[in-house]
C-alpha positions in Angstrom: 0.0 0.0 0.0 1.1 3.5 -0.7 1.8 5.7 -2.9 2.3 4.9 -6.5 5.8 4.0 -7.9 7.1 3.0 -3.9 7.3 -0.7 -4.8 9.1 -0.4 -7.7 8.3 -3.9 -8.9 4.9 -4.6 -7.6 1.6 -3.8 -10.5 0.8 -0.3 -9.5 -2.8 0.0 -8.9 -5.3 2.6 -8.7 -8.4 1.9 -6.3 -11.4 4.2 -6.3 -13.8 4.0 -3.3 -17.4 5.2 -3.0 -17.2 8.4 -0.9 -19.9 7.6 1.6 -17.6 5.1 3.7 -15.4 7.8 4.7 -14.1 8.7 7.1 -13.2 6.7 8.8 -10.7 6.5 6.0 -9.4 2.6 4.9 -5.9 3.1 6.7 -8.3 4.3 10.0 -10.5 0.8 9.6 -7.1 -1.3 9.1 -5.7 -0.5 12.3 -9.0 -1.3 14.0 -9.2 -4.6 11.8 -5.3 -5.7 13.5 -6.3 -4.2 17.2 -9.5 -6.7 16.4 -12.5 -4.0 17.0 -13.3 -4.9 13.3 -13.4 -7.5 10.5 -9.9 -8.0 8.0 -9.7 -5.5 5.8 -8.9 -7.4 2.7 -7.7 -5.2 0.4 -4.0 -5.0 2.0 -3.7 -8.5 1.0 -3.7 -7.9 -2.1 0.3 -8.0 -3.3 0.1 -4.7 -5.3 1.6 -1.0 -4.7 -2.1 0.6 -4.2 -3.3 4.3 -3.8 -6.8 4.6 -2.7 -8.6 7.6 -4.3 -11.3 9.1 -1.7 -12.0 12.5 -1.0 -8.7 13.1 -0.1 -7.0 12.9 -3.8 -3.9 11.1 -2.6 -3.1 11.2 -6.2 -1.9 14.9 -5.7 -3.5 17.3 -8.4 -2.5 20.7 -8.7 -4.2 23.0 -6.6 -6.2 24.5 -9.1 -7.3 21.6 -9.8 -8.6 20.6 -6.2 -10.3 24.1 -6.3 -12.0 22.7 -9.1 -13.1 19.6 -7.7 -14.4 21.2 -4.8 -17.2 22.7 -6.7 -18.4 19.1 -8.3 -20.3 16.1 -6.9 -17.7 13.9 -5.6 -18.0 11.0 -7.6 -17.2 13.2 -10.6 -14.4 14.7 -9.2 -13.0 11.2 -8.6 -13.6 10.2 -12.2 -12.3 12.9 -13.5 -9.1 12.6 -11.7 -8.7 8.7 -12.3 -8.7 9.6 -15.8 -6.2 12.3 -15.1 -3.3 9.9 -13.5 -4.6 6.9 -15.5 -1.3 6.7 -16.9 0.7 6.4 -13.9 -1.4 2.6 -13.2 -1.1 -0.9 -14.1 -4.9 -1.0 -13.6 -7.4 0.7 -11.7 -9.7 -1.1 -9.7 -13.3 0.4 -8.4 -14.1 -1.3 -5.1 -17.8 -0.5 -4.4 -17.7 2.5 -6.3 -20.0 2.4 -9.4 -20.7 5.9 -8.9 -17.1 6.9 -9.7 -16.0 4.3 -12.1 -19.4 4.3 -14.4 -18.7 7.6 -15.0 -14.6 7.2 -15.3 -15.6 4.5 -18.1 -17.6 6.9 -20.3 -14.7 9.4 -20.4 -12.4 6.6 -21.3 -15.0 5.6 -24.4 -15.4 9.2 -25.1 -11.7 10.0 -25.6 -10.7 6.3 -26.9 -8.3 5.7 -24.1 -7.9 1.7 -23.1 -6.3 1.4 -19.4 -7.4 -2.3 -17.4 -10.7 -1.0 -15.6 -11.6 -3.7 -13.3 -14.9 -2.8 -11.0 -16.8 -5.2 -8.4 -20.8 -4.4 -9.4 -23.5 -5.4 -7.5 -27.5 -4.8 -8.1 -26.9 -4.1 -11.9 -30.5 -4.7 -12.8 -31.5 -1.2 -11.6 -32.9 0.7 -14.4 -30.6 3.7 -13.6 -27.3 1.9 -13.4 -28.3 -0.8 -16.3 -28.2 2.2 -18.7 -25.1 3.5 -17.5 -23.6 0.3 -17.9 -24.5 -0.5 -21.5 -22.9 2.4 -22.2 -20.0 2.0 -19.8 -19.6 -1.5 -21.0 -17.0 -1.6 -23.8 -14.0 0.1 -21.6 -14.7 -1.8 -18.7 -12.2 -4.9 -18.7 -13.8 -7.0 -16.6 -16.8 -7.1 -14.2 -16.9 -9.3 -10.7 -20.2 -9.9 -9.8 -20.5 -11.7 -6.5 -24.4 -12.5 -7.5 -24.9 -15.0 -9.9 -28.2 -13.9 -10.7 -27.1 -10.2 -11.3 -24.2 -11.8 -12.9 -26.3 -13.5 -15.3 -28.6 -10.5 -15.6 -25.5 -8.5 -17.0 -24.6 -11.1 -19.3 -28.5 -11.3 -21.0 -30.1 -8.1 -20.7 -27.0 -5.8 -20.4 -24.6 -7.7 -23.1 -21.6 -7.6 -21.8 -19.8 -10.8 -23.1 -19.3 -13.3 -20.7 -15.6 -13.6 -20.5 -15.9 -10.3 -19.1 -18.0 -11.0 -16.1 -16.5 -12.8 -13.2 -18.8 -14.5 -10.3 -17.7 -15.6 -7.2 -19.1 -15.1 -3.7 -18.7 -12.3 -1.3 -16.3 -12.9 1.8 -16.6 -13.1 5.5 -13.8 -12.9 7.8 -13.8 -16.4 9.6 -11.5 -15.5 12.2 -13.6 -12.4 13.2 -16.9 -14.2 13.0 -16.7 -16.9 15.4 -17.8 -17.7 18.6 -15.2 -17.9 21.8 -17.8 -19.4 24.4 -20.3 -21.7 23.2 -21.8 -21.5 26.5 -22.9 -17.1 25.6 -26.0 -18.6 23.8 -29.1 -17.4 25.4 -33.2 -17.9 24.7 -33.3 -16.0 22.1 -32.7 -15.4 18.7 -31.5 -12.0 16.5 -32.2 -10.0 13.4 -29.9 -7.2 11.4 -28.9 -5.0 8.4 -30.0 -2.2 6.5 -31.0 -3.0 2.7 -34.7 -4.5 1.8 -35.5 -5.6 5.2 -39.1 -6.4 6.0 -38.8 -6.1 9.7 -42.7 -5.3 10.2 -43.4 -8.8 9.0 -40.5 -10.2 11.6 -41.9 -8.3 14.3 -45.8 -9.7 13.7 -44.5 -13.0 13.3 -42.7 -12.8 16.6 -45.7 -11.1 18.3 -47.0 -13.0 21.0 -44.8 -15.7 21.3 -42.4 -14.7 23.9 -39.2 -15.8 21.5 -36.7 -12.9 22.7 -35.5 -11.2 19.8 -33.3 -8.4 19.2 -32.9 -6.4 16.2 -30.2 -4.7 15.2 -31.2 -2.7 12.1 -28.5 -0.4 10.9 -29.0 3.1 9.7 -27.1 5.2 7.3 -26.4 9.1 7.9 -29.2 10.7 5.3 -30.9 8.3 4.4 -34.5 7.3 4.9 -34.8 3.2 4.1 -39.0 1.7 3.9 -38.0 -0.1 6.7 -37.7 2.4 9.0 -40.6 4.3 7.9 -42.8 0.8 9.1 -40.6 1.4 12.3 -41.8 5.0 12.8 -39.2 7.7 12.3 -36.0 6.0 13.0 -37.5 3.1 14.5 -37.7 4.6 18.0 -41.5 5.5 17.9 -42.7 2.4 17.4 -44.4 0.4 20.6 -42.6 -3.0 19.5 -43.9 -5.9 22.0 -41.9 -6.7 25.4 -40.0 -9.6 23.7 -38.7 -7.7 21.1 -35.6 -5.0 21.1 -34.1 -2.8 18.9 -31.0 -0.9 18.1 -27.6 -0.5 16.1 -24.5 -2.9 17.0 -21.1 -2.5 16.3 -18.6 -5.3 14.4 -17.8 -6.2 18.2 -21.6 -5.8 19.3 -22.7 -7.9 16.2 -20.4 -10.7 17.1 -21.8 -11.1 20.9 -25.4 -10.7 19.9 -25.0 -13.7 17.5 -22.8 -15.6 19.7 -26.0 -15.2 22.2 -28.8 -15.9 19.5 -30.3 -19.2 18.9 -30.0 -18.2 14.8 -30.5 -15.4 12.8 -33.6 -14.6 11.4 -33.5 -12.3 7.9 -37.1 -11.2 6.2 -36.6 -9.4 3.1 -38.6 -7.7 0.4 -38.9 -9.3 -3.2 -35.4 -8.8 -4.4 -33.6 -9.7 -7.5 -30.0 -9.0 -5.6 -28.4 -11.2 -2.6 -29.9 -8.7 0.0 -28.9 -10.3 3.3 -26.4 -12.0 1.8 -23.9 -10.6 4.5 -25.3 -11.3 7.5 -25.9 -14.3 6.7 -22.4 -15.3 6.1 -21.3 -13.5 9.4 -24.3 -15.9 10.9 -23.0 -18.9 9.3 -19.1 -18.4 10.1 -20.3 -17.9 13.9 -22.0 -21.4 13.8 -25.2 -20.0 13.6 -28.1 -21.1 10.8 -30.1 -18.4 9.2 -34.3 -18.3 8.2 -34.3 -15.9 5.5 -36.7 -14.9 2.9 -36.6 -16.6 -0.4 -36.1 -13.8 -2.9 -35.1 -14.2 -6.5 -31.6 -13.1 -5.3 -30.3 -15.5 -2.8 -28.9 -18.5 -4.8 -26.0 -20.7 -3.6 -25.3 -19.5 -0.2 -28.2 -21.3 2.2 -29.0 -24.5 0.8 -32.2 -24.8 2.4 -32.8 -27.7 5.4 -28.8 -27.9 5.5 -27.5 -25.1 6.5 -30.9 -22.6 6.8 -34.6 -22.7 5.9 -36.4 -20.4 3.6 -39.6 -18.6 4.1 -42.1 -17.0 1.9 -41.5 -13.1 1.7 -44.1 -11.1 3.4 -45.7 -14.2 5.0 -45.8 -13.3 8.9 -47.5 -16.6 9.8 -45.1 -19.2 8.0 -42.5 -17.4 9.8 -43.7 -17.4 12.6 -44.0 -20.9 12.4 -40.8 -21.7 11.3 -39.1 -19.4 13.8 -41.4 -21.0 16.8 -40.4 -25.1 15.5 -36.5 -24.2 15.1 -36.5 -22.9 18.1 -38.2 -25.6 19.8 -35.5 -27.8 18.1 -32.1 -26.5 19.3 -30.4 -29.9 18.2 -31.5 -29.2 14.9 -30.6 -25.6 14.6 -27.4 -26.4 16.1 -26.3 -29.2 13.7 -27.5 -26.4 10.5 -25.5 -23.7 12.4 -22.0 -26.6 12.2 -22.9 -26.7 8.7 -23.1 -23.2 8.1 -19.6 -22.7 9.6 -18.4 -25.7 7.7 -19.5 -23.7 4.3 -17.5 -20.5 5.9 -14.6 -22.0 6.1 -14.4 -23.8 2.6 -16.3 -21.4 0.6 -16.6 -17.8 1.8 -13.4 -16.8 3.4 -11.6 -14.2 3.0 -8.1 -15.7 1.6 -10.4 -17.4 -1.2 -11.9 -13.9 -1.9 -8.7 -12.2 -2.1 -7.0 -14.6 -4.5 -10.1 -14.7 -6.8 -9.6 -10.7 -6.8 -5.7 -10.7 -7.6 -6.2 -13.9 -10.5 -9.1 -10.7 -12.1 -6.3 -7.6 -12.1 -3.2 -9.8 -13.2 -5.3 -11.0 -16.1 -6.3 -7.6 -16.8 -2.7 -6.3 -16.6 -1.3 -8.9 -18.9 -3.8 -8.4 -21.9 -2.8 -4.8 -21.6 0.5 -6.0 -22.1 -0.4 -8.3 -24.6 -2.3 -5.2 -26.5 0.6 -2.7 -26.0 2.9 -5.3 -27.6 0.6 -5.8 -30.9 0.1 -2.1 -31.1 3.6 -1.4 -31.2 4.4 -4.4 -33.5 1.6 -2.6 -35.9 3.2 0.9 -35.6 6.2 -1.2 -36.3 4.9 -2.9 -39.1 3.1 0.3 -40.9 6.5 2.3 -40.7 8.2 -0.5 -42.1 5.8 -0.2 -44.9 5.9 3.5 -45.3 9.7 3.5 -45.6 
């Protein structure tokens, strides 16, 4: 990690971030990853000389450019200013930053410029961001797409050619995730996240039956999500029933309220995206099994009656009674919840991720050489000619 050129040897790399994880800035999260507070941050395994482009324009423009980009929308600025030092990269690589590197691709089409552009994309199938990415498409050398629905969704509806798009599954950070004491577990069970939740049908099916639950429902700075609005304003003015709790958990938090929990409940709106998809790895590396909501986007992380059990979306009564049986059946939610942690550790972890991500950006940086070297045999070729 660094600043470009340090390495000398190692494939220089360019990594744009979306702006609204900062700060804490990545540097900030690493250190609390090593002291432990937090999950591995993976991307300083990755064996390349990196320079992260956030806010901050570590990249060093001139200052009248940084006036400049002070009067645009963020995203832009960082497009505009990956283009500027795309020359001093072996490849640049958009971590969870469509809104930068979407934009970054249709200056590179515009003004017929080639760098590797490598970029992990997730819900492509919004209207929005499906029309940015047919025309994005062509300068974008390869797309990982950790939902093989989406993937295949960008492959027949968006036509990018298949040997461009990359599927493999999202990570989870085994050693983080696990449970120290299997004697924390408690009556009760647990809920969490942010995206698509349908927490009003959780808390109905839970009504009444005296199953502790806690829900732990995160919020972003801004932003209004539907379920908070069934919540009441931020979810604090709603009279939820005595069994039920609710409030935000830290990585640390997270970890001891699963550890406590039974399993993990997860009810989701109709989805065409793996919504959920990382709680319910966290849940499954701590040993615990997961009922979620069978959407059209969760495919080939619960395998259901092995490792968690599906329930109809929006149905409050067959969750209810699946929530009530499981947990009237620890033996059986304890042998799913071994399962789950067996899948964790040979699927989902973290080294796996991280090698799948370096095999993408050294392919992408050897057909650029392999493209450099035919265009400069043409050149070659047509002077040859000329003389």
């Amino acid at each position: 990690m660094g600043a470009s050129g340090s390495s000398g040897e190692r494939p220089r790399v360019l990594l744009l971030t979306a702006t609204g994880y900062y700060p804490p800035f990545i540097e900030e999260v690493h250190e609390k990853a090593i002291a432990g507070e937090v999950p591995r941050v993976w991307l300083y395994d990755l064996p390349y000389d990196i320079t992260f482009l956030d806010q901050r324009f570590l990249t060093q423009p001139p200052r009248w450019l940084r006036r400049v980009y002070d009067r645009l929308p963020m995203s832009i600025a960082q497009a505009i200013e990956a283009f500027r030092v795309q020359d001093d990269y072996d490849c640049i690589f958009a971590w969870g930053a469509e809104s930068v590197s979407l934009p970054l691709a249709l200056m590179l089409r515009l003004f017929r410029r080639t760098p590797p552009l490598v970029g992990i994309f997730g819900w492509v199938s919004v209207p929005k961001k499906a029309r940015l990415i047919r025309a994005a498409r062509p300068k974008i050398t390869s797309f990982i797409i950790p939902t093989i629905v989406q993937a295949n969704y960008a492959v027949q509806h968006l036509k990018v050619p298949a040997d461009r798009v990359v599927f493999f599954h999202w990570p989870v950070d085994i050693d983080f995730w696990q449970s120290q004491d299997s004697s924390e577990q408690e009556q009760m069970i647990c809920s969490a996240g942010r995206e698509m939740r349908d927490f009003a049908t959780l808390i109905e099916a839970l009504d009444g039956t005296g199953i502790r639950c806690h829900i732990a429902g995160s919020l972003v700075r801004g932003k209004i999500d539907n379920w908070r609005k069934t919540m009441g304003d931020n979810g604090e003015n709603v009279a939820l029933p005595e069994n039920i709790t609710w409030g935000p958990r830290n990585s640390r938090e997270m970890r001891e309220l699963y550890a406590r929990s039974r399993f993990v409940v997860l009810p989701l709106h109709h989805s065409d995206t793996d919504n959920g998809v990382t709680c319910m790895m966290e849940a499954f590396s701590m040993g615990k099994t997961v009922i979620i909501s069978q959407v059209e986007g969760q495919r080939d992380v619960l395998d259901n009656g092995r490792n968690g059990l599906y329930v109809p979306v929006a149905d409050a009564a067959a969750l209810r009674t699946a929530v009530v049986k499981l947990f009237n059946d620890n033996e059986r939610a304890a042998a799913m919840g071994k399962q789950g942690r067996h899948d964790a550790e040979a699927r989902f972890g973290v080294d796996r991720w991280v090698k799948e991500i370096n095999q993408v950006i050294d392919r992408a940086i050897a057909q650029d050489k392999r493209r450099g070297k035919a265009r400069r045999i043409d050149r070659l070729a047509s002077a040859g000619r000329t003389a």
